[in-house]
BARO-57184 format. One record per residue: residue in one letter; x, y, z of N, C-alpha, C in turn. Coordinates in steps of 0.001 Angstrom, whole numbers, plus 500000, padded with zeros to 6 digits. Layout:
AXYZXYZXYZ...
# end
This chain:
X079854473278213128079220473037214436078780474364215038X077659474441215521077076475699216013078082475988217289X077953477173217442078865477384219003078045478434219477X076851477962220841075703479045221549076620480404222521X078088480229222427078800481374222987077637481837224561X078008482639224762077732483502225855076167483074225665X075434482963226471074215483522226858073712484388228330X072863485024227868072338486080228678071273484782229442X071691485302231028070540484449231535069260485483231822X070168486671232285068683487301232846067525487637231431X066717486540231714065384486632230649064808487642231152X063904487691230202062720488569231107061630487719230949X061767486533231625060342485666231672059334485951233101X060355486727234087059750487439234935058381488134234480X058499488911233078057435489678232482055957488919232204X056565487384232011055651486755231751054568486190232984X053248487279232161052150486947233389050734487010232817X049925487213234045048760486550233212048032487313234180X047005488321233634045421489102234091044514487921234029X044302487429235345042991486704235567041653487164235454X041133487142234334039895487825234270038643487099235092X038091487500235659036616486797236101035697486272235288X035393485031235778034793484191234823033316484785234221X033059485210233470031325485765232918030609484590232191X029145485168231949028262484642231344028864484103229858X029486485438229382029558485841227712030372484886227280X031733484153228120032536483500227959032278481976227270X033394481755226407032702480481225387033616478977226346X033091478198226168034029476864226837034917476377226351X035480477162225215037357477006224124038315478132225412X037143479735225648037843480452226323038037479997228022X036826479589228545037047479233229408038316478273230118X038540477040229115039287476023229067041072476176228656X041062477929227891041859478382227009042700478705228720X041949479727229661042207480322230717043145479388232217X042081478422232051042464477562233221043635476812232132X044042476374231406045514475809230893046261476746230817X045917478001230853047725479085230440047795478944231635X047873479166232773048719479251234171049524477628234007X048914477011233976049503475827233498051034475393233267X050350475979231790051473476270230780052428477090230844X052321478254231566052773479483231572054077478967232781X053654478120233738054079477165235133055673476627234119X054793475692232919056095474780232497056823475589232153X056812476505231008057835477615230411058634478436231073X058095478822232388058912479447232990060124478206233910X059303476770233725060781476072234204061890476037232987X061141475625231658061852475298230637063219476791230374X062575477490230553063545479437230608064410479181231484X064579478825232741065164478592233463066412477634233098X066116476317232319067168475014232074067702475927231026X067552477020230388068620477555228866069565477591229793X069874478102231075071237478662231683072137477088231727X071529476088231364072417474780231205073397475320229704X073229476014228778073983476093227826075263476765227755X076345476455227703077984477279227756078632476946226918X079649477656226755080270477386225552081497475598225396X081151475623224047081376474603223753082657474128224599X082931472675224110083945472036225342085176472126224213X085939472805224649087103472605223654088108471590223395X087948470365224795088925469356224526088075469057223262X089711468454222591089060467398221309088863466031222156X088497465419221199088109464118221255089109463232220694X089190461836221015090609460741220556090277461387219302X092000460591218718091883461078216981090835460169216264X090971458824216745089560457900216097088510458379216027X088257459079216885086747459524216866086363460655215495X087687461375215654087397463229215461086999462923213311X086724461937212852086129461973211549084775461488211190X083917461710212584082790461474213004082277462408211771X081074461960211021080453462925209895079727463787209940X079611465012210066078534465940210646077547465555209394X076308465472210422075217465055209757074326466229209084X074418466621207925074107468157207688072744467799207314X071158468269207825070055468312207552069517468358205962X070209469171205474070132469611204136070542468582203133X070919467931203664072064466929202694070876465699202504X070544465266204426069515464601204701068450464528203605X067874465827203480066790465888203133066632465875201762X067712466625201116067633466369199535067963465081199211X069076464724199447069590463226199115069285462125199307X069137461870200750068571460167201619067467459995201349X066543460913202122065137461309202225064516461527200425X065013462467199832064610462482198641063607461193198033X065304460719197613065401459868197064064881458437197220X064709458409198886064204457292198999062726456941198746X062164458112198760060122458762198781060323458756197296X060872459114196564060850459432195002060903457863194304X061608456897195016061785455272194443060520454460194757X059616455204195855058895454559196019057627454623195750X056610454064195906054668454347195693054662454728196693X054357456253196875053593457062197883052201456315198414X051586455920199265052554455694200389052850454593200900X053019453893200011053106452519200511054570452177200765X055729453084201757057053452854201712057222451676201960X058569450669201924059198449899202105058996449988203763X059391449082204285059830449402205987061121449496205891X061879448623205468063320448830204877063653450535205143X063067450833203932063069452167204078062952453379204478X061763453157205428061467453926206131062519453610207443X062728452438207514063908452312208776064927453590208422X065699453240207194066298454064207008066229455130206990X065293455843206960064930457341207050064706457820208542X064655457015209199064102457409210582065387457250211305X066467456111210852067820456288211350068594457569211016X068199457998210243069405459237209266068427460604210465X067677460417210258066461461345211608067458461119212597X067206460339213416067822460284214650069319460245214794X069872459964213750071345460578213935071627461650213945X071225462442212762070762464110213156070598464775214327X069301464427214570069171464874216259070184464448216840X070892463525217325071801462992218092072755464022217784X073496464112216548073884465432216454074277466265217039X073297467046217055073163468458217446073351468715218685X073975469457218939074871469813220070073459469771221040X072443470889220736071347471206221277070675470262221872X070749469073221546069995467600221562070218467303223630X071373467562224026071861466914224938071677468503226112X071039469330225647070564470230226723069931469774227225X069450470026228387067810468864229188066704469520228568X066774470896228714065642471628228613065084470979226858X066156470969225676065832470448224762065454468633224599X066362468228224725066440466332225430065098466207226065X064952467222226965063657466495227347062473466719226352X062373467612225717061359467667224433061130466373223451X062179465929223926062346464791222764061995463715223365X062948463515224800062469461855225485061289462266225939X060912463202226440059461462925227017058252463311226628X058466463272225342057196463776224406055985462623224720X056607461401224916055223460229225405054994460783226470X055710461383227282055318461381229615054059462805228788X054784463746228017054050465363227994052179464433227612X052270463101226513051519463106225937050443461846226462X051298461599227851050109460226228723049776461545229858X050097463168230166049363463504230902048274464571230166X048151464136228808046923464627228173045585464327228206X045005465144228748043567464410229224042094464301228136X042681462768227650042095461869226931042053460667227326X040760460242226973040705458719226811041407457656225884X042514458700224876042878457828224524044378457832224755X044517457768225593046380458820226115047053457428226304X046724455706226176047742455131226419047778454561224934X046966454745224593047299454613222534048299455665222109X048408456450222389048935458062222378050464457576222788X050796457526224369051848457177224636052457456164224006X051987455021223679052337453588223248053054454081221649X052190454797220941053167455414219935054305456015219372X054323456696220740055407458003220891056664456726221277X056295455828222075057296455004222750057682454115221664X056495453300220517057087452446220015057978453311218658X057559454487218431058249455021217237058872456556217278X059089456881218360059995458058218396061086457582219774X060723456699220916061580456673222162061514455132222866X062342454725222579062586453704223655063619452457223631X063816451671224778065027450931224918064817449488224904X065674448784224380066221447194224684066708446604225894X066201445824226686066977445902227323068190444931227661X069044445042227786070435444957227370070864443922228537X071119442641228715071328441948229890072913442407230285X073519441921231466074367442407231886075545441431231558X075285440547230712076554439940230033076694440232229131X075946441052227877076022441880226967076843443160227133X076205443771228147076886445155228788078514445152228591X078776443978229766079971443312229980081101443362228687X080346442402227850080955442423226379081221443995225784X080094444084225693079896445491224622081044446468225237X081608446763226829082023447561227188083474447296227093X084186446090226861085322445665226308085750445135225280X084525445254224610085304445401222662085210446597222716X085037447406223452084521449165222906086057449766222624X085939450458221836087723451524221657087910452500222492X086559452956222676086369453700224047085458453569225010X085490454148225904084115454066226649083744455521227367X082923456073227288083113457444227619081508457083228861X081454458347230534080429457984231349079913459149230500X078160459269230184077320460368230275076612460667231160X076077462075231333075176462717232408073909461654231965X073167460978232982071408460509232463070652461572232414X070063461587231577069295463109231201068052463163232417X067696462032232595066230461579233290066641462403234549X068154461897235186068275461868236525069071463734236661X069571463793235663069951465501235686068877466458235532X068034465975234790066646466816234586065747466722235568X065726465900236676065000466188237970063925465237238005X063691464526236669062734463185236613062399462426237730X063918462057238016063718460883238872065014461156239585X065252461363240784066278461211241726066179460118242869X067112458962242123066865457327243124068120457392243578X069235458003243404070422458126244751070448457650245812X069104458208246614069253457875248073067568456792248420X067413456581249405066174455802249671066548456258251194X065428456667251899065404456583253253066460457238253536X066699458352252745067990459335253186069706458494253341X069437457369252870070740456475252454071165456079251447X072326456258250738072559455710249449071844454443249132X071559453993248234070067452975247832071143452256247365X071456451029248108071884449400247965070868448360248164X070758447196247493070128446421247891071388444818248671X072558445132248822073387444046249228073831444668250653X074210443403251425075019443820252470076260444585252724X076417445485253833077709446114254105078682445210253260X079107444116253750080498442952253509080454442979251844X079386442389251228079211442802250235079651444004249394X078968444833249759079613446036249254081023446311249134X081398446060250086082711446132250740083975445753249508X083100444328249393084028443269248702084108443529246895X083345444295246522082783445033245402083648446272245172X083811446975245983084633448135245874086081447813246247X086256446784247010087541446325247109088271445710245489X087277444847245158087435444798243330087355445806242212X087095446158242488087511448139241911088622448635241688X088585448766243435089809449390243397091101448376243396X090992447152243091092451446561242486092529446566240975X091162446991240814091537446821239367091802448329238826X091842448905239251092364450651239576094058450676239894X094326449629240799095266449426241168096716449201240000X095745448004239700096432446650238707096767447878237172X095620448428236849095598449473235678097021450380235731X096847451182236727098417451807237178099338451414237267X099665450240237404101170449438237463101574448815236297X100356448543235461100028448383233991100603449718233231X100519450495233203100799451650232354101612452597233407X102412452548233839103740453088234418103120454275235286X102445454037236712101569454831237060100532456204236152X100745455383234843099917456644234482098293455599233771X097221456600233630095741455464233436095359456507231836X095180455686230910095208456329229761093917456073229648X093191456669228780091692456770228282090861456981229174X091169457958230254090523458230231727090812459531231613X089643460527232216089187461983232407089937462449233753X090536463110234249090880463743235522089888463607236478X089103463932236337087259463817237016087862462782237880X087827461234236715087768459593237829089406459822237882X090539459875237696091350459698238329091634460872239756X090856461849240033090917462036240762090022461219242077X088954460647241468087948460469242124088709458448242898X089948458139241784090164456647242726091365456989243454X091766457951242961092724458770244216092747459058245358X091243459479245460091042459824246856090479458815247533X090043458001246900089236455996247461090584455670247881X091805455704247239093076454856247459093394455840249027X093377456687249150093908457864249894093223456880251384X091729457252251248090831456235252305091290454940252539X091930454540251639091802452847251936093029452375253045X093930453379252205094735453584253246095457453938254515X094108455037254476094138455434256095093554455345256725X092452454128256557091100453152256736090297454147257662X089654455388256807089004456147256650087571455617256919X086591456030257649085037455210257818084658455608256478X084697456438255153084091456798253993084377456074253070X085446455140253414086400454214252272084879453326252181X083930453887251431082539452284251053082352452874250041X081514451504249173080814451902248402079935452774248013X079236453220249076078448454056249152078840455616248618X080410455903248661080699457101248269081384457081246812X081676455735245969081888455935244951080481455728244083X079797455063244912078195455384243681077726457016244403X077803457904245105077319459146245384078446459869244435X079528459867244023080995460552243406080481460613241988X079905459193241638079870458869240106078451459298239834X078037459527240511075946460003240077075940461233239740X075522461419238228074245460699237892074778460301236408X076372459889236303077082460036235125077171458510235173X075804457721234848075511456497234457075078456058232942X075214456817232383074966456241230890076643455857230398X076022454865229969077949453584229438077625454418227705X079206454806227384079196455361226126079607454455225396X079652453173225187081007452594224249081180452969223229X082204453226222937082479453508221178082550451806220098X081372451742220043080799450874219140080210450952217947X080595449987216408079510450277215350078099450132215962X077669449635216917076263449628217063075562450823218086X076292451690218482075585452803218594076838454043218352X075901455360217515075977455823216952077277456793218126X077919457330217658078807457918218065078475459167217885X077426459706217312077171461415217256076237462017218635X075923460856219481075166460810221101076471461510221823X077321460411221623078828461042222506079493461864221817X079572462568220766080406463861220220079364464828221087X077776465011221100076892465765221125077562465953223111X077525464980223775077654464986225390079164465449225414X079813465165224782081165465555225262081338467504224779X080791467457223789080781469129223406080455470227224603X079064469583225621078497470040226301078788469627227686X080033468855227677080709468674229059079747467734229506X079101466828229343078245465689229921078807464343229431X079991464020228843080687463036228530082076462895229470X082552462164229617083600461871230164084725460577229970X085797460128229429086367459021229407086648458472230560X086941457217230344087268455981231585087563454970231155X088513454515231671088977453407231152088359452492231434X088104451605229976087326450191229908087049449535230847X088168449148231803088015448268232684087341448362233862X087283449848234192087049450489235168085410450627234794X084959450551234134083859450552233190083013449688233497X083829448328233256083493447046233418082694446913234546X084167447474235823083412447453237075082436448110237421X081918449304237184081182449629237585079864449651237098X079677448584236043078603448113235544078226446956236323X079207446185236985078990445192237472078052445449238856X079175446959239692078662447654240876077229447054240878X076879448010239676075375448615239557074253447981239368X074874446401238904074253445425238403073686445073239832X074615444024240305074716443491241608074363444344243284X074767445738242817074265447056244205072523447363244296X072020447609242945071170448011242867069965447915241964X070114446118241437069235446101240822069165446795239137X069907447098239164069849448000237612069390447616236456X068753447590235699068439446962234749068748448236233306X070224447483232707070513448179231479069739448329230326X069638449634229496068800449291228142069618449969227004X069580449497225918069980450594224805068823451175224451X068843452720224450068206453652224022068218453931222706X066988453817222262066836454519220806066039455383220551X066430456483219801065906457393219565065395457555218168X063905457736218047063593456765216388064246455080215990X065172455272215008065737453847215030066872453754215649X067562454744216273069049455044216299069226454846217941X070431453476218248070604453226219509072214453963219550X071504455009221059072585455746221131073412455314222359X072964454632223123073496454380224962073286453336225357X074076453070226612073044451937227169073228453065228526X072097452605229048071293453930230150071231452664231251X072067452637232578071891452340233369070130452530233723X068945452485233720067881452962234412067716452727235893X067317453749236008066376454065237690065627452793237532X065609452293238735064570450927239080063570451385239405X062628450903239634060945451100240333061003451024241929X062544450331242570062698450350243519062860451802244329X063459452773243875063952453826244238063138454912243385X062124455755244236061987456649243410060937456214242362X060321455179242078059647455230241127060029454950239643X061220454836239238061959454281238423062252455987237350X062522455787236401062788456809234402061725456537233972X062054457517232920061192457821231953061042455743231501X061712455334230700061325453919230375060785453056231731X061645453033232569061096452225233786059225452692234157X059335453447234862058442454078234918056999453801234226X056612453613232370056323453560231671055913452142231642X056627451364231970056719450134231991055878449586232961X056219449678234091055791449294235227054556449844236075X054738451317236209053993451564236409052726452059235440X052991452803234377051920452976232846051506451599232622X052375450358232669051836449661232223051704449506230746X053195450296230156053491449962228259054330448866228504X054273448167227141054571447207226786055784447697225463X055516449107225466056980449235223797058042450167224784X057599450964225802059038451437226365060051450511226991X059741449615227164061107448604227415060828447077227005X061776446789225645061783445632225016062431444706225495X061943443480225678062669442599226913063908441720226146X064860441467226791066165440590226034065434438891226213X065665439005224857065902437447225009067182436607224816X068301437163225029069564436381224647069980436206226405X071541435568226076072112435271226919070814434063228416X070785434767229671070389433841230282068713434231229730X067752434669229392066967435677229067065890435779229857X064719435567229796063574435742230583063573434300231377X062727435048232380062217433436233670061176433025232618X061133431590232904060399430839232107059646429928232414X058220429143232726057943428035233140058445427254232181X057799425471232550058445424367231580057923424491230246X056160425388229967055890425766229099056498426524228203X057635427448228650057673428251228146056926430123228297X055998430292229226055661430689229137056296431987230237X056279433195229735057393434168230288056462434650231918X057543434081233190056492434594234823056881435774234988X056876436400235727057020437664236204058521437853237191X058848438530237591060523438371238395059765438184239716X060954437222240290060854436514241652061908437426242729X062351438598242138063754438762243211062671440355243532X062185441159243196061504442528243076060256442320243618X059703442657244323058022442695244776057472443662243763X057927444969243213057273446047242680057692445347241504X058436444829241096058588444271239587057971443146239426X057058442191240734056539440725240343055576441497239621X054524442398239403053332442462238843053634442750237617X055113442238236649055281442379235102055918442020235292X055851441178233756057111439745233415058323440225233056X058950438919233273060966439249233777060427439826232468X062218440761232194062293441748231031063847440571230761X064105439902231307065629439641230942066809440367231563X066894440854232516068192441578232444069008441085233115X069512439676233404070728439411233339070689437847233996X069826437558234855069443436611236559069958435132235554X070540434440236189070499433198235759069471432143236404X068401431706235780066921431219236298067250429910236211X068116429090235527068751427563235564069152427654237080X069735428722237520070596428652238675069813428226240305X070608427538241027069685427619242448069340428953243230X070454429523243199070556430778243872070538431714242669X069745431877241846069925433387240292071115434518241176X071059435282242228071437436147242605072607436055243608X073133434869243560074295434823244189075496435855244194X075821436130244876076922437239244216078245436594244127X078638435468244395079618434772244202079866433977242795X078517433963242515078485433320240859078393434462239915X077533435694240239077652436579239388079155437015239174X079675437159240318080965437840240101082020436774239026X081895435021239519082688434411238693082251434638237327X081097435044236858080156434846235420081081436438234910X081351437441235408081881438966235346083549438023234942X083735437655235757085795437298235763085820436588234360X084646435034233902084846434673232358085069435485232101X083836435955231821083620437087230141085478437934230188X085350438327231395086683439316231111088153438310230476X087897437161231085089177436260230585088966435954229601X088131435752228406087386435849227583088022436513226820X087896437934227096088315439206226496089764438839226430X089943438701227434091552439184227583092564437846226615X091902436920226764092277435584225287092445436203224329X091036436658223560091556437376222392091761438495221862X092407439008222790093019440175222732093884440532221640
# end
C-alpha cells in the first residue's frame, strides 16, 4: 500500500502565471483560442493544487479482522493475467460483453483501490469527468456526457426498503465522507439558512426520539458499551442523550443531521459492493463505523426528513456505495441528481423497479412524481413511495413499513 507521508503544501503554484499578450493581426485562431482557455485552465489547477493539502498520512487504525484479507488489487497482475487473457480468447474486436463486463469490473476495483481514488482533488477526476465533459463547448456534449455516465459513472437507484435490508444483513456498516458534498459540488445542508427538512417540527421530533431509543436500547444491550461504532458517533449520541435530558432547545433533529453531514454515504460490508471503496475511505480517514442499527435509523431520518433518494454507485461496473444523494430540492441536487433532472440524462440515474417501484398509470405507463414540483418534470425513479397507498407519504406507515423489515431481520437472525 502506498503511504503519501508528509506533504509539502507550500507549492509554488503561486509562480504559476500568465503574460497577457495583446491580441495582433499575425495571431492564428488555434493561438488566439489557445490564450483565452489558459486563464481558464490555469483558474482550475490552481484549485485542484490547493485540494493535494487533503492528503495525510495514512490512517493507522486497522480495520475488523473480517475485513483485513481484502486483496490488494495489483495493476500488473490485472493486466497481464485478467485483461490478457481475456483479449487473447477472443476475436479482436468483437469482445464478449460477458467479458468486457469483466474487465471493466477488475478496472474499477483497482481504482477503488487506491488509496488516491478517495482524495477529492483525484475522485473528482473520475466522478466528474461527464460534468468536465457537458461543459465542453460542443454540439455534441449531451452524447458526450451520456457516455461518460452510461460507461465510466453512475447509480441505481436503490429504494429505501432495499437500503433497509442491505444495511442489516451487512457485517458492517461503515458512514463515508460524499465526495460531491466535501468537494464543494453541492452544499444542500441548509435551505434558507435552515437545516433543509421537508416534515414538521413534531415530526422530526418523533424521528429523533426513535433514534435515540434505539441508541438507548443498543447500550443496555451490550453492557453500556456500543460495539462496531467509531468514537466520532458515540460521542456524538452522548451529547443528544446529555440534551434530552436537560431538555436543552438543541435536543432536534436538526442538530443530528448538521453533526452527521456530509458523512452520508452507507458503507455496508456486502458481497455486492466491493469492499476496496471502504478500505480506500477508511485509510484516508473518510470512513467511519456505526452500528447497524443506528444505520438503519438514519437512513430512515433521511428518507422521510428530506426526500433522499438512495443510489448504488458504480464506478465502470463496480458498485461501491449507496450515496444518500443531494435532491434537486436543496441546492440543485449531485453530480447524478443534477444530471438527471436538470441535464436531462437518462443513464446517470437508473430507476428501481423492485419493491414498491415506479408510479404507474393503469397502463402501465411510468408518470412523473406527485410529492416534488422540481421532480414532476421526470418520471418517478422508484425510490421508495408506496403508490397502492392513499397517503404514499404517510409517516406513520412508512415508519410501520421500517419496524417489519427490522422484525424481519431480527426473526432470522
Amino acid at each position: 500500500m502506498e503511504n503519501h507521508g508528509h506533504v509539502d503544501h507550500h507549492h509554488h503554484h503561486h509562480h504559476l502565471s500568465l503574460e497577457t499578450n495583446t491580441p495582433n493581426i499575425h495571431q492564428s485562431p488555434e493561438q488566439i483560442e489557445w490564450e483565452r482557455r489558459w486563464p481558464i485552465a490555469l483558474k482550475e489547477l490552481t484549485v485542484l493544487v490547493e485540494r493535494i493539502k487533503d492528503i495525510r498520512r495514512a490512517n493507522p487504525d486497522k480495520l475488523p479482522l473480517e475485513m483485513a484479507n481484502i486483496e490488494n488489487k495489483q495493476i500488473t497482475r490485472i493486466l497481464k493475467d485478467e485483461l490478457f487473457q481475456a483479449i487473447k480468447t477472443q476475436q479482436y474486436p468483437n469482445l464478449k460483453p460477458s467479458v468486457i463486463r469483466r474487465m471493466a469490473n477488475k478496472i474499477g476495483d483497482y481504482l477503488l483501490w487506491r488509496r488516491v481514488t478517495t482524495i477529492p482533488v483525484i475522485h473528482e477526476l473520475i466522478v466528474l469527468l461527464p460534468w468536465w465533459i457537458s461543459h465542453m463547448p460542443s454540439d455534441v456534449i449531451s452524447t458526450l456526457r451520456d457516455i461518460g455516465l452510461k460507461y465510466i459513472l453512475n447509480g441505481i437507484v436503490i429504494p429505501v426498503q432495499q437500503v433497509w435490508k442491505d444495511i442489516l444483513d451487512a457485517q458492517f456498516v461503515y458512514l463515508g465522507h460524499c465526495v460531491c458534498r466535501s468537494a464543494g459540488i453541492i452544499d444542500d445542508l441548509k435551505k434558507d439558512n435552515r437545516v433543509f427538512t421537508i416534515l414538521n417540527p413534531e415530526q422530526n421530533q418523533m424521528l429523533l426520539d426513535r433514534m435515540m431509543q434505539r441508541y438507548r436500547s443498543l447500550k443496555e444491550q451490550f453492557g453500556n458499551h456500543l460495539p462496531s461504532t467509531a468514537p466520532r458517533y458515540i460521542e456524538l449520541f452522548e451529547e443528544l442523550e446529555a440534551k434530552r435530558q436537560s431538555g436543552a432547545t438543541d435536543y432536534r433533529l436538526e442538530t443530528l443531521i448538521e453533526k452527521t453531514y456530509p458523512d452520508w454515504e452507507i458503507l455496508p460490508v456486502l458481497d455486492k459492493y466491493t469492499q476496496s471503496w471502504i478500505r480506500s475511505m477508511h485509510t484516508n480517514y473518510k470512513a467511519h463505523l456505526i452500528h447497524k442499527e443506528l444505520a438503519f435509523e438514519l437512513a430512515t431520518i433521511l428518507y422521510a426528513t428530506r426526500g433522499a433518494i438512495f443510489s448504488s454507485m458504480r464506478l465502470i461496473e463496480t458498485p461501491y456505495t449507496i450515496c444518500c444523494c443531494p435532491t434537486p430540492e436543496a441546492g440543485g441536487g449531485c453530480v447524478l441528481t443534477n444530471w438527471y433532472y436538470w441535464g436531462m440524462s437518462n443513464t446517470s440515474l437508473l430507476p428501481n423497479e423492485a419493491d414498491y417501484g415506479r408510479r404507474k398509470d393503469k397502463n402501465g405507463n411510468v408518470l412523473t412524481c406527485q410529492f416534488f414540483p422540481i421532480r414532476g418534470k421526470r418520471k418517478c425513479l422508484g425510490c421508495g413511495c408506496n403508490h397502492q397507498a392513499e397517503n404514499p407519504k404517510d409517516l406513520g406507515m412508512f415508519l410501520h413499513d421500517a419496524d417489519t423489515v427490522y422484525s424481519e431481520w431480527q426473526q432470522k437472525k
